[in-house]
MIVO-96349 format. One record per residue (C-alpha): residue number from 1; x, y, z. Coordinates in steps of 0.25 Angstrom, whole numbers, plus 5000, padded with zeros to 4 digits. Example, Ala and Ser with C-alpha at 12.3 -4.5 7.8 and 13.67 -1.06 7.14 Angstrom:
% MIVO-96349
    k    xx    yy    zz
    1  5049  4982  5031
    2  5055  4996  5029
This chain:
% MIVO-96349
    k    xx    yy    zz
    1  5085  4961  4997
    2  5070  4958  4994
    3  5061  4952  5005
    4  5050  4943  5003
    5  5036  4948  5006
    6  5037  4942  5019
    7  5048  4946  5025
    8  5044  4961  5021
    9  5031  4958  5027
   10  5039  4954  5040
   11  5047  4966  5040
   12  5036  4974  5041
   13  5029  4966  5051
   14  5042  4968  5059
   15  5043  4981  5060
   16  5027  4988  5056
   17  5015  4978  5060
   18  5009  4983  5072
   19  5009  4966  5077
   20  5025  4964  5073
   21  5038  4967  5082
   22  5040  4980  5076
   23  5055  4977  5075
   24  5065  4987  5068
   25  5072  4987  5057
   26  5084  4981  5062
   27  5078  4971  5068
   28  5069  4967  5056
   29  5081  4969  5047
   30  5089  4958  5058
   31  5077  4951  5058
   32  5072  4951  5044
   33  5089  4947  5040
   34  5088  4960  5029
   35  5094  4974  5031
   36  5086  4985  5038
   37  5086  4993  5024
   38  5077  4982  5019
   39  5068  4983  5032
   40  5065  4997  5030
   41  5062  4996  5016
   42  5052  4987  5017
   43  5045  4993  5030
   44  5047  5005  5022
   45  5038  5000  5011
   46  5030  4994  5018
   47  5026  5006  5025
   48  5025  5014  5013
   49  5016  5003  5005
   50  5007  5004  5019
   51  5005  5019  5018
   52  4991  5023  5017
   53  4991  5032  5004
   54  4978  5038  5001
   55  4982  5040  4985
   56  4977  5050  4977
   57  4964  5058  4979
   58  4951  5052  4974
   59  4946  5062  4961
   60  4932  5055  4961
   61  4923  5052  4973
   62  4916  5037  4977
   63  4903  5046  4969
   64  4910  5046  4958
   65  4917  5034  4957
   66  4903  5026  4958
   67  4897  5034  4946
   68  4910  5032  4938
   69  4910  5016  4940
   70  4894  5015  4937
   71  4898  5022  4925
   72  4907  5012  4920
   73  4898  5003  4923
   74  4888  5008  4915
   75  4897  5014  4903
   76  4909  5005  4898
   77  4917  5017  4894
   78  4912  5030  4901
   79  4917  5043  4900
   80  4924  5053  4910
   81  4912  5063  4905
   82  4901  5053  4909
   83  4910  5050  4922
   84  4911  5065  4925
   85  4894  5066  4924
């Protein structure tokens, strides 16, 4: 069964946001008029999807990253040896 946006919005709201009822699933799924496999799903995803996720390591610093964009502004095809310098 797929929801609208707005309806998984409101299951979220019902069970997360710090100014909803915080209800539980069972409620929200009797509520809601779905199953409570599909109100964990999406409380589920939209838990994942709000995970802070730091991603991958920088390799260059903010220095670095200033002097390799003036150099593309400057050159209009410049090289990873002239970026290196």
């Amino acid at each position: 069964m797929s929801l609208p946006l707005h309806k998984r919005y409101e299951i979220v709201f019902l069970s997360k946001h710090p100014k909803g009822p915080k209800m539980g699933k069972d409620a929200i799924a009797k509520y809601m008029g779905c199953s409570k496999n599909i109100v964990t799903n999406w409380v589920h995803k939209w838990r994942k999807s709000n995970t802070k996720d730091p991603g991958r390591w920088r390799s260059t610093t903010a220095k670095q990253d200033k002097k390799i964009v003036k150099l593309a502004e400057k050159e209009n095809d410049p090289t990873s040896f002239n970026i290196q310098q």
